[in-house]
C-alpha positions as CSV (number, residue, x, y, z in Angstrom):
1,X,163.4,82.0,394.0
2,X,161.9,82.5,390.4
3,X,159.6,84.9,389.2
4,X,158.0,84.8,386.0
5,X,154.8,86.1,383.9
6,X,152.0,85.4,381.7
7,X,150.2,88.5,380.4
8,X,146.9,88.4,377.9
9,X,146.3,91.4,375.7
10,X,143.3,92.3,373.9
11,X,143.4,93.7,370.4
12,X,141.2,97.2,369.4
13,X,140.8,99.1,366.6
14,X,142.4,102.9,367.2
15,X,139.6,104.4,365.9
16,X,136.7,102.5,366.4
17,X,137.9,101.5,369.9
18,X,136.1,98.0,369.2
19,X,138.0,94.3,369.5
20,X,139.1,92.9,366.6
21,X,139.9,89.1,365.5
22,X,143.5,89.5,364.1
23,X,145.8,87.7,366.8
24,X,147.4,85.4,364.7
25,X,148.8,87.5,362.2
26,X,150.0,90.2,365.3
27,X,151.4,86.8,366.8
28,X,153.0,85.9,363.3
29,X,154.6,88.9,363.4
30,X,155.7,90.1,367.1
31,X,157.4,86.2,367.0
32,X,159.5,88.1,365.1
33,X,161.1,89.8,367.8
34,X,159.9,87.0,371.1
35,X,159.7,83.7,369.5
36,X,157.7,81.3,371.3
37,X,157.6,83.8,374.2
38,X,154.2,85.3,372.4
39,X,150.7,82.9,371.3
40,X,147.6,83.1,370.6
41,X,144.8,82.4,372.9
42,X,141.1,81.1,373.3
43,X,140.0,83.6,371.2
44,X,141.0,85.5,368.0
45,X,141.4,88.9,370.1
46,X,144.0,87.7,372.3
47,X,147.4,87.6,372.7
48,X,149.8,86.0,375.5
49,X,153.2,86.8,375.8
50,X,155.1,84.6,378.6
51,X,158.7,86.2,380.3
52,X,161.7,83.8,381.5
53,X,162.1,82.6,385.0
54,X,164.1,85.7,386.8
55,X,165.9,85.6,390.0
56,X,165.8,89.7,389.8
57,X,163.1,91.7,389.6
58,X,164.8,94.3,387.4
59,X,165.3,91.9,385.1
60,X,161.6,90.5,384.8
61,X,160.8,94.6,384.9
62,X,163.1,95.0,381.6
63,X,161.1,92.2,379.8
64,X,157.9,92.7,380.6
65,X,157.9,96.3,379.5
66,X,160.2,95.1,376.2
67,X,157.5,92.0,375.7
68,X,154.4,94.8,376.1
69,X,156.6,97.1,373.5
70,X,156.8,94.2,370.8
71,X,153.6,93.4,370.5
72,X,152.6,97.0,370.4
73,X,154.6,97.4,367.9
74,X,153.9,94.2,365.8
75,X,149.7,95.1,366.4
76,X,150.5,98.9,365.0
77,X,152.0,97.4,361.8
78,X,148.5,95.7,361.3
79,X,146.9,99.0,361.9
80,X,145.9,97.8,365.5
81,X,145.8,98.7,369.1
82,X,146.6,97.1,372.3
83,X,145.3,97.5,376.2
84,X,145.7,94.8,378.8
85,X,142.6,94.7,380.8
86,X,140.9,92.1,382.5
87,X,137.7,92.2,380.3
88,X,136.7,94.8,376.7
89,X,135.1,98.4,377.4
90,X,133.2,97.9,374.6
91,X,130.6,96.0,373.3
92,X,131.6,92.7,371.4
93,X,129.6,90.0,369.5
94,X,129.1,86.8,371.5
95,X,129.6,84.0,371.2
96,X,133.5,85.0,370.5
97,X,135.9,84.2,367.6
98,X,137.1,80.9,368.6
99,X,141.0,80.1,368.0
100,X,141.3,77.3,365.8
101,X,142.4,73.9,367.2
102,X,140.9,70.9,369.0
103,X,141.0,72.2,372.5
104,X,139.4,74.8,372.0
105,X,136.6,72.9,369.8
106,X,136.8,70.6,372.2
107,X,136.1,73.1,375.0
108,X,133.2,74.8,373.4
109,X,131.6,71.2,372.9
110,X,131.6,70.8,376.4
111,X,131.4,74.0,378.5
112,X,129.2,75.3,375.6
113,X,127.9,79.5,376.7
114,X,131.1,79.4,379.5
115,X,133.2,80.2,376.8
116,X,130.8,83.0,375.3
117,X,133.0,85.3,378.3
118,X,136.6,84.4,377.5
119,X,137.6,87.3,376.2
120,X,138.7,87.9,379.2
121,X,142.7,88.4,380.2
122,X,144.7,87.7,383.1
123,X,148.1,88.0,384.3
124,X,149.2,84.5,386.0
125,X,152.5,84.5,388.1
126,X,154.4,81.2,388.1
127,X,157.2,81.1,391.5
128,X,159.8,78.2,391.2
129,X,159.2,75.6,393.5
130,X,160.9,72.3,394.0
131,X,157.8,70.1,394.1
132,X,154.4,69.5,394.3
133,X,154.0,68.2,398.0
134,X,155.8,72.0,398.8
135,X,153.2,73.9,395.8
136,X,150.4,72.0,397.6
137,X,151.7,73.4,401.3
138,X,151.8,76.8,399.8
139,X,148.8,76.9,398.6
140,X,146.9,76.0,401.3
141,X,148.9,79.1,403.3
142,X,147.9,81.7,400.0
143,X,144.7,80.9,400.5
144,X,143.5,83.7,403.0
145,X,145.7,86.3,400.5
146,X,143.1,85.5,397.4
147,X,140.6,88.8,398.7
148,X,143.6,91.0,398.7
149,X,145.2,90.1,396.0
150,X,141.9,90.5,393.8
151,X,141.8,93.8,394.9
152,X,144.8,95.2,394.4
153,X,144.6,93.8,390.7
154,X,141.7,94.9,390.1
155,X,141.1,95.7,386.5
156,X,138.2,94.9,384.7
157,X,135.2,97.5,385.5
158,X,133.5,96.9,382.2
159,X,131.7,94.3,380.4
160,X,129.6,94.6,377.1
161,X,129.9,98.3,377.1
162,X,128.6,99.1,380.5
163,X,129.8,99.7,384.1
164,X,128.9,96.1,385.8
165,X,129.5,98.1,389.7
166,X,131.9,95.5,390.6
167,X,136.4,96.4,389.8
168,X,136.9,92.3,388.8
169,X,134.3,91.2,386.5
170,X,136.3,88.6,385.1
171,X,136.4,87.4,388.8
172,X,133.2,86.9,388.4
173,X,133.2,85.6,385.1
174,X,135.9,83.0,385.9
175,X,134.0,81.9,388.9
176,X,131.0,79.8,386.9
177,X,133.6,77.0,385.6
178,X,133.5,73.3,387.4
179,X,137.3,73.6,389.2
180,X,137.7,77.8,389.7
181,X,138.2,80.2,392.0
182,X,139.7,79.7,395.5
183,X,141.5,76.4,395.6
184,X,140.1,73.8,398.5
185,X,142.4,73.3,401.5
186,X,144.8,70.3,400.1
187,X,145.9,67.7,402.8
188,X,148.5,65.7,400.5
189,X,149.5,64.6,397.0
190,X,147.0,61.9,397.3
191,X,144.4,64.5,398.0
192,X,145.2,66.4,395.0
193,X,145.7,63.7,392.5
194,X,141.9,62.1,393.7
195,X,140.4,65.4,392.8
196,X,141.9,66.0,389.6
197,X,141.3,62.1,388.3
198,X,137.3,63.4,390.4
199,X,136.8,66.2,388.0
200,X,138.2,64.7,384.9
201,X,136.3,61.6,385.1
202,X,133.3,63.2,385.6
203,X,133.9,66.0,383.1
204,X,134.5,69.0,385.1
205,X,137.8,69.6,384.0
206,X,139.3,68.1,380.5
207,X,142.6,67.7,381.8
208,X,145.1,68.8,384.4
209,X,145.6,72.4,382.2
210,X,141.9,72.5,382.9
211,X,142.6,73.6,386.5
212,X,141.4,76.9,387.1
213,X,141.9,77.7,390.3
214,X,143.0,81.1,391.5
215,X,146.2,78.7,392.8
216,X,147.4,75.6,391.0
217,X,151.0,73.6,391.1
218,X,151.4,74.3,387.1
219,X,151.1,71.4,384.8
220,X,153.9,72.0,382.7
221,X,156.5,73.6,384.7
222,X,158.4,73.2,388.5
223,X,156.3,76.3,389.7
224,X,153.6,77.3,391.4
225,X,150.8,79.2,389.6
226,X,148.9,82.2,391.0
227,X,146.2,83.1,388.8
228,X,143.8,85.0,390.2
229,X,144.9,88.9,389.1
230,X,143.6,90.4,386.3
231,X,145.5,91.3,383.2
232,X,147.1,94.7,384.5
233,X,147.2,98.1,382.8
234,X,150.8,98.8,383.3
235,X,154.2,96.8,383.1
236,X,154.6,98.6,386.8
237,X,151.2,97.1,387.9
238,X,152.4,94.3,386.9
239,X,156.1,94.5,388.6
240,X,154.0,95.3,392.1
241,X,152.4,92.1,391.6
242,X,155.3,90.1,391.0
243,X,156.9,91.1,394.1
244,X,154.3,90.7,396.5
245,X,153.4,87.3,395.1
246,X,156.9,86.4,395.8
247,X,157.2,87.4,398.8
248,X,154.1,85.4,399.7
249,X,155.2,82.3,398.7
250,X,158.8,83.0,400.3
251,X,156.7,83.7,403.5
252,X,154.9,80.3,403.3
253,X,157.9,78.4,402.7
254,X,159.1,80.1,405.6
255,X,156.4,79.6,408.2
256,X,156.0,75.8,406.2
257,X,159.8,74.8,407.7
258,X,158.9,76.6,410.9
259,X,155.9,74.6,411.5
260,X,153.7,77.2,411.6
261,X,149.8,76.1,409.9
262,X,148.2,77.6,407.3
263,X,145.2,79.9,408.7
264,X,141.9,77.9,407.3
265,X,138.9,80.3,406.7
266,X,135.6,79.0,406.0
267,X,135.1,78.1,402.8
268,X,131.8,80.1,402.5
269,X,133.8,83.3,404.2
270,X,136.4,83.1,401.9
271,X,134.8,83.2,398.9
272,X,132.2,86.0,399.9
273,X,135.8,87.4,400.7
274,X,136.6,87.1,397.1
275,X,133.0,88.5,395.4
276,X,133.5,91.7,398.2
277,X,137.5,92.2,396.6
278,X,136.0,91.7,393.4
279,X,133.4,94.1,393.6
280,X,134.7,96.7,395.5
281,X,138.8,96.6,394.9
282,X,140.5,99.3,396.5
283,X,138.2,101.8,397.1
284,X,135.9,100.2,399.3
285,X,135.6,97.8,401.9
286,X,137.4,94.3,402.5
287,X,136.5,91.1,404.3
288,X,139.0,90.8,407.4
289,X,138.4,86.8,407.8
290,X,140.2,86.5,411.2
291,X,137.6,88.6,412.9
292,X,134.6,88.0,410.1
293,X,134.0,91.9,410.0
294,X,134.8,94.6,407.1
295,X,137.4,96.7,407.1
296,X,138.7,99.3,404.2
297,X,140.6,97.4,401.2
298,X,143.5,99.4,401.6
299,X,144.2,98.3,405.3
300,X,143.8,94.7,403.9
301,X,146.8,95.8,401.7
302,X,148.5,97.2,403.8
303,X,149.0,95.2,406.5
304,X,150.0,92.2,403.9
305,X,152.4,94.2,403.0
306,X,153.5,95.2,406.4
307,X,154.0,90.7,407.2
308,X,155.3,90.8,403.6
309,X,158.4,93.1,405.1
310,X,161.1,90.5,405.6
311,X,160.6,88.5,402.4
312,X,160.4,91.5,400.4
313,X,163.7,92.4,401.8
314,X,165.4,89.2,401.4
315,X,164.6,89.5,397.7
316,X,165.7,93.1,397.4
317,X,162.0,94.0,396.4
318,X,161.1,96.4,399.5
319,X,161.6,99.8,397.6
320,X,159.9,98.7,394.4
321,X,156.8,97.4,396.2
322,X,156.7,100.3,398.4
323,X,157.0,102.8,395.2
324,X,154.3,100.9,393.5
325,X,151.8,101.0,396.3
326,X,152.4,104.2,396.6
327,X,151.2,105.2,393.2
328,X,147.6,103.1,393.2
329,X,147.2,104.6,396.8
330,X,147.4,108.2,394.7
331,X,146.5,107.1,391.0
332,X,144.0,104.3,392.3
333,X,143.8,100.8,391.2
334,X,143.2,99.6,387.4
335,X,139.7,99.8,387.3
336,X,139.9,103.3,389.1
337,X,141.9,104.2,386.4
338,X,139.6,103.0,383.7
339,X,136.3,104.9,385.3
340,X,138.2,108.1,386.1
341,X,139.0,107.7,381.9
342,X,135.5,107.1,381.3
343,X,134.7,110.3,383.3
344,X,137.2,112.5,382.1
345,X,137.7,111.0,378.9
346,X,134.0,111.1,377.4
347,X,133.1,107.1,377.7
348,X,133.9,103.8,376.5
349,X,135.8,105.3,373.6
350,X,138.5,107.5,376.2
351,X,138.8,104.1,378.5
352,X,140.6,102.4,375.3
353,X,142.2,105.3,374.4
354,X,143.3,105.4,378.2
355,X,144.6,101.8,378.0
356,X,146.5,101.9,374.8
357,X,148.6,104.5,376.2
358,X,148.7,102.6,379.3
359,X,150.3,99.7,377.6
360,X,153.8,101.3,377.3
361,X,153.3,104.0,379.8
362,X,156.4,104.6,382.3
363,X,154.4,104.3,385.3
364,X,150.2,103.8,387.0
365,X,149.2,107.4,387.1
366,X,150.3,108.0,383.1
């Protein structure tokens, strides 16, 4: 089973700390080194950088860190910084610099102030599967998972220069678009196809790549798309992800050929399952939605990762998901990170400084 990555990247100024509009050049010139692997994105402070399909997790390790290096490289010949983080520290003009093209004109057109907040970055995990009907059956069984998943990839504290109180703000920024957030429980093909042709006939979405649920079969590849984590602050952040996202969807397909149904939440509970992961991450409470009562975040981890056991296993991915746990139960999560750098760090400014190091940084605690 197949693991790869997109990552987003936002581009600072070193010594002013603030965004700057220079991500085609940085593209121009990291393509260099990662060919169509790197692009631009919405907006001229982004860059995405995409990894290969990997069987092995070492190997998706290798490139992500190499992918993160490149572009730091190709952004410091410019004079430039780079942090991955799910939204700026600092203060940035709004609306955004656009990225040139029709989509994106096209988008701005129709969404109009949506876009105003999409400087935002993510990290999106695509996991080979065969076909849609088996994505579709997945998803529905990832569903519960969103909450914990949110907050153990929680990384985006800030917005506009100022602590918003929750550890996902982009959650929360993603969250006001026609078709985002938790995806509804899908009974078939048939099911899925009427509500795409729905939204696009009446607008919602533009197209099929429109889709912005937290899980979507992907539009342009034989994988399923999980889309909810925010851009992380390490490549090993990142790895932790990889593998318990795996092992998720190996556990689906596995309960899927055993007959065993996908647990359906409430709709309502699992999205004020989502806003609680998003505003509190790791360091506060979670929603358990079997018993509709709170519980702390890390025991929500935890005991995914406890049913994650045998599919983590299987893939060889035990020790490196317990080693990564293990340093965001000490170091905390992303957004921990960032506010313990604003505290220690003197502000804004220390967060970016924090974040730039972070970039190439050998492990969560750096």
């Amino acid at each position: 089973m197949t693991v790869g990555a997109e990552e987003e990247y936002l581009l600072v100024d070193p010594v002013t700390r603030e965004l700057r509009p220079e991500a085609p050049k940085v593209v121009a010139e990291a393509a260099v080194e990662l060919g169509d692997r790197v692009t631009t994105e919405i907006t001229g402070y982004q860059v995405e950088v995409r990894t290969d399909p990997h069987s092995g997790l070492g190997r998706f390790a290798e490139q992500v860190r190499s992918m993160r290096a490149a572009v730091v490289r190709a952004a410091a010949r410019h004079g430039l910084g780079v942090i991955s983080s799910g939204t700026p520290v600092l203060p940035q003009p709004l609306p955004p610099p656009l990225t040139e093209g029709d989509r994106y004109a096209r988008s701005a057109a129709e969404f109009g102030a949506l876009d105003d907040e999409q400087s935002i970055c993510a990290c999106h995990l695509h996991i080979g599967i065969p076909d849609l009907e088996t994505a579709l059956q997945v998803s529905n069984h990832l569903r519960p998972r969103l909450p914990a998943l949110i907050a153990l990839a929680a990384n985006s504290p800030f917005w506009q220069g100022r602590d918003t109180g929750y550890t996902s703000w982009r959650t929360l920024a993603w969250a006001r678009w026609p078709a985002a957030g938790p995806p509804p429980y899908l009974t078939s093909r048939t099911h899925f196809e009427g509500l795409v042709s729905g939204l696009t006939a009446t607008g919602g979405i533009m197209d099929r790549g429109g889709l912005y649920w937290d899980i979507r079969p992907s539009h342009h590849a034989p994988t399923i798309e999980i889309r909810v984590a925010d851009a992380m602050a390490t490549a090993q952040d990142t790895v932790l992800l990889a593998a318990v996202v795996r092992a998720l969807v190996d556990t689906a397909l596995t309960d899927i050929e055993a007959g065993r149904p996908a647990f359906r939440p409430d709709p309502e509970m699992l999205r004020a399952a989502c806003w609680r992961a998003a505003r509190d991450g790791l360091g506060g409470q979670a929603v358990d939605l079997r018993g509709h009562r709170l519980v702390p975040a890390t025991t929500l981890v935890e005991e995914l990762l406890a049913d994650l056991r045998p599919a983590l296993r299987r893939h060889g991915d035990l020790e490196t998901a317990g080693a990564g746990w293990s340093v965001l139960r000490t170091a905390g999560g992303g957004a921990d990170r960032q506010r313990a750098a604003h505290r220690d760090r003197g502000g804004p400014a220390g967060v970016v400084d924090y974040l730039m190091h972070a970039m190439t940084a050998p492990d969560a605690g750096s």
